[in-house]
Phi, psi and omega in degrees: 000140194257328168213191194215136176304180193281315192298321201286330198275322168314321162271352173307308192309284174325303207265328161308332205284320196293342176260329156337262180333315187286320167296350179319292187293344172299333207267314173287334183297305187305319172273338179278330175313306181234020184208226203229007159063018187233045179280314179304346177284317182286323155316284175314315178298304208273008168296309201308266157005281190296331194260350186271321196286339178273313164310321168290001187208142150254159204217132188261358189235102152323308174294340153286338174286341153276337168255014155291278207289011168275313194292294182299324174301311181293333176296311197292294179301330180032212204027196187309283167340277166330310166295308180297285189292001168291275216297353162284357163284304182261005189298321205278313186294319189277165193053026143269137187305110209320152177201149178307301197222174184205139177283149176265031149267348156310293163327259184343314188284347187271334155296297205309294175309293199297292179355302194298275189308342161291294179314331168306324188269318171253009155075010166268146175251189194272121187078037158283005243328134183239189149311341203265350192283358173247324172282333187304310177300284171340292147356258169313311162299332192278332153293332167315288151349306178269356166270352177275353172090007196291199187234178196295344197274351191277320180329312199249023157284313189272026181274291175332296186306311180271341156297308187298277207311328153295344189264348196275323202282342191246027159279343110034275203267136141331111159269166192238347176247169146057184213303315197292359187284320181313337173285351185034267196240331132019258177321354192288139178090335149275143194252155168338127175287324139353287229270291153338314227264312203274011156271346176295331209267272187324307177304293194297320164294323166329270194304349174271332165329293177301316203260338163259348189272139166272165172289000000 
């Protein structure tokens, strides 16, 4: 399948909120290793938001349906967490012109973009490890994907795939942002609680992908 309606993004989005949320101690467990351990609290809380906030509305605009739950993740959630993951929803979506249906070069371009602007805002690169050491891979493999011509379900498989491979690398790495930079050399062997959150994120667009979209 080559693009996907406003309803369909609406129900991918649900089914991230639902695994998000059922990962929460996982999510917190990821964060007590190198941090302060209420990142799955924080998760759960601005999904819960967000599914509630999807559920109230039906949507003729794809791009509203990534800036409800970018808009609601920021409200709810606030600090450092609340912004990134926020701004991974809603950067690509705001001040686009309403649309119906969406491509996955489109599709892409709503990462490609939130990317940009998470590193504008928080200035961390790739192996700093943050989300970027996961979203940056990602990234990159879903173009690849639309250059290759591929459809939605290989898109956002091979998203899934490189995410997970960003979240491996970056147990790795020294952080240089947020509470594990105090941890130093520590932190080396657990990966970014980010990084975690955003293959739960991914993993969960997989699985609604393989199971509803046909060949």
């Amino acid at each position: 399948m080559d693009n996907l309606t406003a309803e369909q993004v609406k129900n991918l989005l649900l089914q991230v909120a639902d695994t998000v949320i059922a990962a929460k101690e996982k999510l917190c467990e990821a964060d007590r290793n190198i941090g302060d351990g209420d990142h799955g609290i924080g998760m759960a809380n601005g999904f819960e938001a967000a599914r509630t906030a999807l559920e109230a509305q039906e949507f003729d605009d794809v791009y509203a349906v990534f800036s409800t739950v970018g808009r609601t993740m920021i409200r709810v959630m606030g600090g450092a967490s609340g912004i990134i993951f926020g701004l991974l929803f809603y950067a690509g979506a705001k001040n686009m012109p309403p649309q119906g249906v969406i491509s996955t070069a489109e599709f892409s371009t709503i990462f490609a973009i939130a990317l940009s602007e998470i590193k504008t805002k928080g200035q961390a690169q790739l192996g700093d490890k943050t989300l970027i050491d996961g979203l940056q891979p990602m990234v990159e493999a879903m173009q690849d994907s639309v250059a290759k011509g591929e459809d939605f379900r290989a898109l956002i498989h091979t998203a899934a795939l490189a995410a997970e491979r960003g979240k491996e690398a970056s147990k790795s790495y020294v952080a240089r942002y947020g509470k594990a930079k105090t941890l130093g050399e520590r932190a080396v062997g657990y990966p970014d609680a980010g990084c975690v959150s955003l293959t739960v994120i991914c993993g969960a667009m997989d699985s609604w992908a393989q199971e509803t979209l046909a060949d």
